[in-house]
Backbone as CSV, one residue per row, in Angstrom:
resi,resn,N_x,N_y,N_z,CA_x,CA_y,CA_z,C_x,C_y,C_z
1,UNK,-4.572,148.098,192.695,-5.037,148.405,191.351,-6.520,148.787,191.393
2,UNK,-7.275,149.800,190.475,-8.240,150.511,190.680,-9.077,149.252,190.057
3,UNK,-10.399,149.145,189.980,-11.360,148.429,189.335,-11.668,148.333,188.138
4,UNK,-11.964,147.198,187.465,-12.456,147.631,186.187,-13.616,148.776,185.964
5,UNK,-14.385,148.172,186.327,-15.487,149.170,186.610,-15.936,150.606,187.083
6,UNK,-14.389,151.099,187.334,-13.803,152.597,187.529,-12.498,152.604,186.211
7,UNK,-12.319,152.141,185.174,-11.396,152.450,184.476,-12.096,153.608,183.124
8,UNK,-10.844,154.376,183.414,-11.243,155.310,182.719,-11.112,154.631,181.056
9,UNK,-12.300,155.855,180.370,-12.334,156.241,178.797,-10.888,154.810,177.646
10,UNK,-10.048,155.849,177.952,-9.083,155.627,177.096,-8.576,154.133,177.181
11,UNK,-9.016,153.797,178.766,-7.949,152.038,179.059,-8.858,151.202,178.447
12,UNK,-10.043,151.401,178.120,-10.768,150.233,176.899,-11.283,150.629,175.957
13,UNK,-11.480,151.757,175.198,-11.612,152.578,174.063,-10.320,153.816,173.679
14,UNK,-8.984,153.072,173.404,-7.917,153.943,173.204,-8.213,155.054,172.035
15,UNK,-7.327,156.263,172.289,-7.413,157.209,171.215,-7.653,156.764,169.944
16,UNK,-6.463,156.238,169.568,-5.788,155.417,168.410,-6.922,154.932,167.550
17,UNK,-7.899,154.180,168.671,-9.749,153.394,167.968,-10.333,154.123,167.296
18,UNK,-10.539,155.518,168.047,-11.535,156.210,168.074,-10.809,157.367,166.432
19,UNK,-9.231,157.742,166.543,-9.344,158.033,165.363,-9.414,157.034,164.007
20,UNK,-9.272,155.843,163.818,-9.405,155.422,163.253,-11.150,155.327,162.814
21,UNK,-11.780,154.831,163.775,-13.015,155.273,163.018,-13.326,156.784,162.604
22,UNK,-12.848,157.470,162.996,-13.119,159.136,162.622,-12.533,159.285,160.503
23,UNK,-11.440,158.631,160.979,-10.796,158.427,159.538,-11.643,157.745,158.310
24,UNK,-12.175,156.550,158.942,-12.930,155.672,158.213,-14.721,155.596,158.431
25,UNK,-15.430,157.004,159.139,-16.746,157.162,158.956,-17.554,156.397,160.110
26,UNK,-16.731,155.794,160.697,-17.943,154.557,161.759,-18.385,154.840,163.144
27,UNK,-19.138,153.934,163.417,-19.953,154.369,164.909,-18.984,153.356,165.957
28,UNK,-19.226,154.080,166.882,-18.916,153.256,167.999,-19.958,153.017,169.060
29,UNK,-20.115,152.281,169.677,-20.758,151.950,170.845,-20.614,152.070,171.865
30,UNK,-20.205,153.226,172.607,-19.308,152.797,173.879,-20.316,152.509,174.709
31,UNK,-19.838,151.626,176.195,-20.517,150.877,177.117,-19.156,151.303,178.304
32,UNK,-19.839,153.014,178.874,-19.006,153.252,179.374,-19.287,152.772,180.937
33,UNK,-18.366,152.743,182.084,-18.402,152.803,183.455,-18.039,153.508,183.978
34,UNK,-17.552,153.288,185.046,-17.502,154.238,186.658,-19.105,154.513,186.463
35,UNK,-18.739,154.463,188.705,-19.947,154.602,189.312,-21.078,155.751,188.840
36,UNK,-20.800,156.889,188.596,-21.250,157.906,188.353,-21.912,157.955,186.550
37,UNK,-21.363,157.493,185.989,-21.515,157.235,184.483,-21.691,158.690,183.982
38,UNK,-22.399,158.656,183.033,-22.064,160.223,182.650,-22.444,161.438,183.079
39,UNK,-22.226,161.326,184.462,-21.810,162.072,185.929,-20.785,162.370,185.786
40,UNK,-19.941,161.431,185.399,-18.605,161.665,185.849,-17.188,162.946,185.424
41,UNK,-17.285,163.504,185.886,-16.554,164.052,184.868,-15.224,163.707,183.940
42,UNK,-14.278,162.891,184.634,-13.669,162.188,183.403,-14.244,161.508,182.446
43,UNK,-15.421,160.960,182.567,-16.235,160.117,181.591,-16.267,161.673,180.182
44,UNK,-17.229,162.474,181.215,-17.427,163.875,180.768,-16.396,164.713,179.889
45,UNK,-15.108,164.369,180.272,-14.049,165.025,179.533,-13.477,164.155,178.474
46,UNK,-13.396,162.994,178.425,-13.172,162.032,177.408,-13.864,161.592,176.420
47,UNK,-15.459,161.945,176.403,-16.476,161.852,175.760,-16.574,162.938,174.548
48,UNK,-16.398,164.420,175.215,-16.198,165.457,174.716,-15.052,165.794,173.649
49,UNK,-13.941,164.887,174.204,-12.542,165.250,173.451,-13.051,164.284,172.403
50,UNK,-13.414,163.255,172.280,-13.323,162.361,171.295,-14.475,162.924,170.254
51,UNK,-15.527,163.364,170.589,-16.277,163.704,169.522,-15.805,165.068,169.249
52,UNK,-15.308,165.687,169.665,-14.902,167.172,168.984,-13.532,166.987,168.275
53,UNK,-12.480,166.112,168.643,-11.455,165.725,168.049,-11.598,164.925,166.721
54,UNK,-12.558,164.067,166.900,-12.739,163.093,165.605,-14.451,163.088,165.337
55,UNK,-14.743,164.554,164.519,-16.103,164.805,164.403,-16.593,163.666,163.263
56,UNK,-15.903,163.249,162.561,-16.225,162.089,161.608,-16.505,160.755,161.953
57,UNK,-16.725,160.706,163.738,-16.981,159.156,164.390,-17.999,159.771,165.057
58,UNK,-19.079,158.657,165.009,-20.229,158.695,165.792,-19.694,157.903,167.041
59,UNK,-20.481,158.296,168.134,-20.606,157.684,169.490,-21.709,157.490,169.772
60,UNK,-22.211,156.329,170.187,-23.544,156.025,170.750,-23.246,155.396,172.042
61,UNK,-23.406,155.774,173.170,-23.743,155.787,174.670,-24.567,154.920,174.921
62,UNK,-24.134,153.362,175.029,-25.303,152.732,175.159,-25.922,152.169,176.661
63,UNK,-26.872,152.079,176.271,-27.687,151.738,177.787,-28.507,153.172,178.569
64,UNK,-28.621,153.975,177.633,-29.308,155.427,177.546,-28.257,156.237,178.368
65,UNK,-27.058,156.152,177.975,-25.700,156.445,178.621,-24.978,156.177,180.116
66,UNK,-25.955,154.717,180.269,-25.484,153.853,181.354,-26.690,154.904,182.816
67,UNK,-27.691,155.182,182.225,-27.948,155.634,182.994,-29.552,154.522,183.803
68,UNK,-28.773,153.675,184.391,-29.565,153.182,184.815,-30.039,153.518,186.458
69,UNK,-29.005,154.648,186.707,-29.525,156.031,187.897,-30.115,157.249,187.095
70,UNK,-30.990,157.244,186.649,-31.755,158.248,186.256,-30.971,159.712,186.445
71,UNK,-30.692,159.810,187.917,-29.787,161.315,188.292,-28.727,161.418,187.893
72,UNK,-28.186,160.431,186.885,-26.677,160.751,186.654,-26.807,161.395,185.686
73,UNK,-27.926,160.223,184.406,-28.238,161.256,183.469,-28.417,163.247,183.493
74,UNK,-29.272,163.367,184.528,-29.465,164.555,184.569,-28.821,165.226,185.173
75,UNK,-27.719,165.067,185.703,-26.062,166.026,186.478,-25.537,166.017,185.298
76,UNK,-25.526,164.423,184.868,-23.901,164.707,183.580,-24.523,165.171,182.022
77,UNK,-25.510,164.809,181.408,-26.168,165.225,180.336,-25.954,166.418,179.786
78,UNK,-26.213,167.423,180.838,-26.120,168.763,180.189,-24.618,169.329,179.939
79,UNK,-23.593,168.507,180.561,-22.119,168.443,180.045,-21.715,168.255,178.926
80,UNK,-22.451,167.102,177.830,-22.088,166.544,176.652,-23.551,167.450,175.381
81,UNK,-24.091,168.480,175.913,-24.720,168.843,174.513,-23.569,169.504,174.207
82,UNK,-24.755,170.009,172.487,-23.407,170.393,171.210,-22.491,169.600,170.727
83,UNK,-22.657,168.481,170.872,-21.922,167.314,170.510,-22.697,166.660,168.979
84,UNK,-22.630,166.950,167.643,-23.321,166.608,166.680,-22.997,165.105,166.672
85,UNK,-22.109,164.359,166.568,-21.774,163.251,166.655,-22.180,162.034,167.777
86,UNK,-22.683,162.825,168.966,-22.858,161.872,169.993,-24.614,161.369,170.113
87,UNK,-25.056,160.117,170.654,-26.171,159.505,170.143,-26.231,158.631,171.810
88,UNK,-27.363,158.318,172.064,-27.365,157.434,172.899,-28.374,156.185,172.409
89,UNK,-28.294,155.479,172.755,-29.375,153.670,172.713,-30.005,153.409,173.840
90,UNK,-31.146,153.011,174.133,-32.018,152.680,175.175,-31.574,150.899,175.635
91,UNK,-30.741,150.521,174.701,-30.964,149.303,174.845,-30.655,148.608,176.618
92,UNK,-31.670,148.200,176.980,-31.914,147.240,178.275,-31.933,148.003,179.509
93,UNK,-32.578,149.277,179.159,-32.380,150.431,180.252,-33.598,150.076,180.355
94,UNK,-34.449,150.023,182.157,-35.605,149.861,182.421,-36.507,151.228,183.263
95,UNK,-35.863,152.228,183.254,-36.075,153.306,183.785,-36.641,154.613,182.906
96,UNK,-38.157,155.026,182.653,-38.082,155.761,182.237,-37.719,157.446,182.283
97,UNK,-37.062,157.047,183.591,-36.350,158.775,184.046,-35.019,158.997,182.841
98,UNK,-34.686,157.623,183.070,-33.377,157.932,182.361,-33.756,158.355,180.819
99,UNK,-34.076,157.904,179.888,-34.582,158.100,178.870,-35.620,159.753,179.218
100,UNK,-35.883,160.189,179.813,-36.788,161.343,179.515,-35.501,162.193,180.001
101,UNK,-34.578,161.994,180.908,-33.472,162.907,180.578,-32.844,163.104,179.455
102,UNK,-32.939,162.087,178.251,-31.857,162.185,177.618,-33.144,162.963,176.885
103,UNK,-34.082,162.986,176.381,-34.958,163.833,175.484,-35.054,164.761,175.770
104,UNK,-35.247,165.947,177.083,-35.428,166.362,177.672,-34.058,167.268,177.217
105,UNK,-32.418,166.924,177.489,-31.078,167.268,177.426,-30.819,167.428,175.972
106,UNK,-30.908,166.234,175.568,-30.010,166.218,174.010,-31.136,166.332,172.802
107,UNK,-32.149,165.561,173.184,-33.113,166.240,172.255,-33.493,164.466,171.779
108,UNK,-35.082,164.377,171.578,-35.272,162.940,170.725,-34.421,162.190,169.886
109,UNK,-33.819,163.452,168.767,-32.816,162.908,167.769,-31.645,162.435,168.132
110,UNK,-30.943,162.142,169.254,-30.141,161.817,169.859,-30.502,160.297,170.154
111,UNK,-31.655,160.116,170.461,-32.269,158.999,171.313,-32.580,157.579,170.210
112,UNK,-31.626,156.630,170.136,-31.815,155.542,169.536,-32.666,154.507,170.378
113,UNK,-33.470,153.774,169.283,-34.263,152.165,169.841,-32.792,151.369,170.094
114,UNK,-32.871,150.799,171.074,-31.812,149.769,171.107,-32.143,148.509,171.753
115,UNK,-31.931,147.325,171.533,-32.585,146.054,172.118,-31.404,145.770,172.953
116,UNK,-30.602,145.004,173.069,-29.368,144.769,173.185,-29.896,143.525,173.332
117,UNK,-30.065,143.133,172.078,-30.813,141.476,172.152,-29.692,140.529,172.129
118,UNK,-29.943,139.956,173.201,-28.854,138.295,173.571,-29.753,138.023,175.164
119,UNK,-28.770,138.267,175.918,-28.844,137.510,176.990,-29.552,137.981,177.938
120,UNK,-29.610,139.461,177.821,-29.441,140.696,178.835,-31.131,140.616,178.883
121,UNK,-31.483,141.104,177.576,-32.862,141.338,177.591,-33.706,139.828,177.288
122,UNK,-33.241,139.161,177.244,-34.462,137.606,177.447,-34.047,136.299,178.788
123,UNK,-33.985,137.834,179.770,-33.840,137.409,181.121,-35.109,138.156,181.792
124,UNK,-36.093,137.520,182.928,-36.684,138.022,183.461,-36.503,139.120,184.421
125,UNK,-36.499,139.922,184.732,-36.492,140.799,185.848,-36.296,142.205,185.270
126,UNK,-35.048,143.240,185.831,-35.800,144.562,185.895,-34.394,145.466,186.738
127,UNK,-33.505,146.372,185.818,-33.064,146.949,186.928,-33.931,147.927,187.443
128,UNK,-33.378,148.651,188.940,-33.950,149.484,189.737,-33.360,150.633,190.320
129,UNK,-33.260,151.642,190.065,-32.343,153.058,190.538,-32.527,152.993,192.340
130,UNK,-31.662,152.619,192.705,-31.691,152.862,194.212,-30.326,153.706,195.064
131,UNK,-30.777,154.640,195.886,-29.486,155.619,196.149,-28.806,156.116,195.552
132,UNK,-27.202,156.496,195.128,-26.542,156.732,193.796,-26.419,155.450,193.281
133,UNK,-26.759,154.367,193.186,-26.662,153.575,192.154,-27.854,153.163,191.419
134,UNK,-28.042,151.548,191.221,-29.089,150.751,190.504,-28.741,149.537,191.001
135,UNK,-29.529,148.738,191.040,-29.229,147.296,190.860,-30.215,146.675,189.919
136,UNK,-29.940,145.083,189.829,-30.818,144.318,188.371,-31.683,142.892,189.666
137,UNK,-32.612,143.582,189.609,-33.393,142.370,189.891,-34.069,141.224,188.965
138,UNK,-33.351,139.792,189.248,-33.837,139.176,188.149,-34.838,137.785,189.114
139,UNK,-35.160,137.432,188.026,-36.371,136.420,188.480,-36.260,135.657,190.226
140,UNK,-35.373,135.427,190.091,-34.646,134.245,191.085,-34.167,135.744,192.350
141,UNK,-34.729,136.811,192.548,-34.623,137.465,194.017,-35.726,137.737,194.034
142,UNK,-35.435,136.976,195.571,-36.594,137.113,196.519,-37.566,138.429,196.769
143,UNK,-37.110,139.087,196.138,-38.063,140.299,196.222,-39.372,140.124,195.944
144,UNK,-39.337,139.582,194.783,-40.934,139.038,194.124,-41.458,138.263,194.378
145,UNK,-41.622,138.133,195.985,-42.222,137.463,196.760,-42.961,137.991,198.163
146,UNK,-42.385,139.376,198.288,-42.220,139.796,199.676,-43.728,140.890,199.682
147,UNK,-44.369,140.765,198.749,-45.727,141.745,198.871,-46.810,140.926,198.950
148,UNK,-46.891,140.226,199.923,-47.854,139.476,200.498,-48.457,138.687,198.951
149,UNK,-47.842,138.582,197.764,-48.629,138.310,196.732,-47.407,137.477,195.707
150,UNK,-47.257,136.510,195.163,-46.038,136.231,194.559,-46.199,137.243,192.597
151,UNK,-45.220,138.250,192.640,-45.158,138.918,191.427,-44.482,138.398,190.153
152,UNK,-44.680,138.040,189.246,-44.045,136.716,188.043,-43.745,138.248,187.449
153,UNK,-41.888,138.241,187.530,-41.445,139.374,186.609,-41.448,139.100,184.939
154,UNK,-41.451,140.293,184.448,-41.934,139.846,182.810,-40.089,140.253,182.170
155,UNK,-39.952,139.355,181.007,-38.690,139.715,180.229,-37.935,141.229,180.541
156,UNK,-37.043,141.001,180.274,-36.318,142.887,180.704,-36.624,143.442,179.346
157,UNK,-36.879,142.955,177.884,-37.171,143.881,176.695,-38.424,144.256,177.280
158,UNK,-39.396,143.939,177.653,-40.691,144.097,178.029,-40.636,145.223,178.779
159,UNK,-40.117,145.200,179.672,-39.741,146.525,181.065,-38.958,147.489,180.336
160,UNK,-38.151,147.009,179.500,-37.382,147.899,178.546,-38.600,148.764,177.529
161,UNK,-39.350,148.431,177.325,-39.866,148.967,175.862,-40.995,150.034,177.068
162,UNK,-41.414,148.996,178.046,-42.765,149.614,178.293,-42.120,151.046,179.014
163,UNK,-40.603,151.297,179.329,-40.002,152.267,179.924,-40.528,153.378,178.642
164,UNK,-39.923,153.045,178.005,-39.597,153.843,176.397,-40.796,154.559,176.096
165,UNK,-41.921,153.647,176.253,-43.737,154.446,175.879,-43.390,155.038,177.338
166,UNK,-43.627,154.753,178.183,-43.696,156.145,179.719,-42.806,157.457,179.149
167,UNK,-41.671,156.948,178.655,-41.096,158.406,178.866,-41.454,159.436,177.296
168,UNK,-41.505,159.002,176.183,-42.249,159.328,175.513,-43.637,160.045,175.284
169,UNK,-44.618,159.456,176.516,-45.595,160.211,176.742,-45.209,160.927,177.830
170,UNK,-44.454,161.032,178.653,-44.187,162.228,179.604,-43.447,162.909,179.331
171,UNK,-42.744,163.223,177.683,-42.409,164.633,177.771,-43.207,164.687,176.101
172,UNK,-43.901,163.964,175.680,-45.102,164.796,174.776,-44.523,164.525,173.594
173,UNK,-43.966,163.378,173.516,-43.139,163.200,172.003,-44.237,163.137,170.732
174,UNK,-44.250,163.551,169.710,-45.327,163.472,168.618,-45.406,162.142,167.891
175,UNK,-46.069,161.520,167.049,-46.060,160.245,166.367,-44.767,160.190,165.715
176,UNK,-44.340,161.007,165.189,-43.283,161.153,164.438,-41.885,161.436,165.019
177,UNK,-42.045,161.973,165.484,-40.891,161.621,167.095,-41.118,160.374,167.309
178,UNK,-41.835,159.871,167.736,-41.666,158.184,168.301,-41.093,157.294,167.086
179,UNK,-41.518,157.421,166.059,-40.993,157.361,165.077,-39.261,157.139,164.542
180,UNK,-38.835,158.184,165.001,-37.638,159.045,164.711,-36.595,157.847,165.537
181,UNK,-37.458,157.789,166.915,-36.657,157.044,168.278,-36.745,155.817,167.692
182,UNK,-37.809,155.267,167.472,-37.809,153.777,167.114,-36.742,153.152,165.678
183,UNK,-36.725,153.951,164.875,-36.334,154.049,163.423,-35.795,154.873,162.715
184,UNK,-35.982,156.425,162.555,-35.552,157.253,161.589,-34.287,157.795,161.740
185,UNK,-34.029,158.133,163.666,-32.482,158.216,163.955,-31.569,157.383,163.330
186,UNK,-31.810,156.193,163.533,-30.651,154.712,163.252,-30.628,155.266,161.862
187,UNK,-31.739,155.422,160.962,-31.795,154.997,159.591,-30.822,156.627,159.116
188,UNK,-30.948,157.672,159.796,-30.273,158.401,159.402,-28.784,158.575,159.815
189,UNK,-28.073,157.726,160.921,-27.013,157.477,161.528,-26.353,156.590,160.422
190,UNK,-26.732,155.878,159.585,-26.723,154.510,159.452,-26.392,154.935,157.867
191,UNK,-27.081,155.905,157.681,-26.969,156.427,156.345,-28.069,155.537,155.640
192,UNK,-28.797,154.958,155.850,-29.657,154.195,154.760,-31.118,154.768,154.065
């Protein structure tokens, strides 16, 4: 049997979900996988069908569309523009590559504040894009020890946010753009 963590689209977000919110106006969250994330191209083809099939459901891609490999973002990204419905969340992404792909691809207005406040982000440490993947370094690996200096990692919202100002100023976002990311997207997603 294949992995969770390679199961496609449909085996934990069925059609059936996704028109029902299309029917009834609502967002979804997806928290998609496989290795590649939205690299992938089944990710890529299931993403696509659902927002062009049920243009009346939002999708928000969370975790800046799992791109906590920066390069996946930017292989698979340019697959899913033209998608009016689709949105991504920063929430607990510590990389500001990933996030300047998605501004960069889909455009600021795409780009939601997201905390993913619980557990995730009021843990110390930090994921890290290494090879085609990432891993999550948290307080308790030894890493933050090994530079001749002991390094006291700070909260992951912290690494999270301070990602968010890097990539923001490296592709030249205006006050009002930052704005937009922090607040005005949601508030206009949200309808409020």
């Amino acid at each position: 049997s294949r992995p969770t963590w390679e199961a496609d689209i449909p085996e934990y977000l069925p059609e059936e979900h996704v028109r029902i919110a299309h029917e009834e106006g609502w967002i979804i969250t997806l928290h998609m996988v496989k290795s590649r994330a939205a690299a992938d191209p089944v990710n890529q083809h299931w993403i696509r069908h659902y927002c062009q099939t049920y243009p009346d459901m939002k999708l928000v891609l969370a975790h800046s569309a799992r791109g906590f490999q920066p390069a996946h973002n930017f292989d698979g990204l340019p697959a899913l523009t033209g998608l009016d419905n689709l949105y991504t969340d920063s929430s607990a992404n510590c990389d500001p590559m990933a996030h300047v792909a998605i501004l960069q691809i889909l455009g600021h207005e795409r780009f939601l504040f997201g905390t993913d406040f619980g557990p995730a982000s009021h843990q110390h440490g930090r994921s890290v894009p290494v090879a085609d993947t990432f891993l999550w370094l948290y307080d308790d690996a030894p890493v933050w020890e090994e530079n001749h200096t002991t390094i006291q990692p700070v909260l992951i919202i912290l690494e999270h946010l301070r990602s968010i100002k890097w990539a923001c100023q490296a592709v030249g976002l205006s006050d009002s753009q930052i704005e937009d990311v922090f607040y005005n997207n949601s508030a206009r997603l949200l309808d409020l």
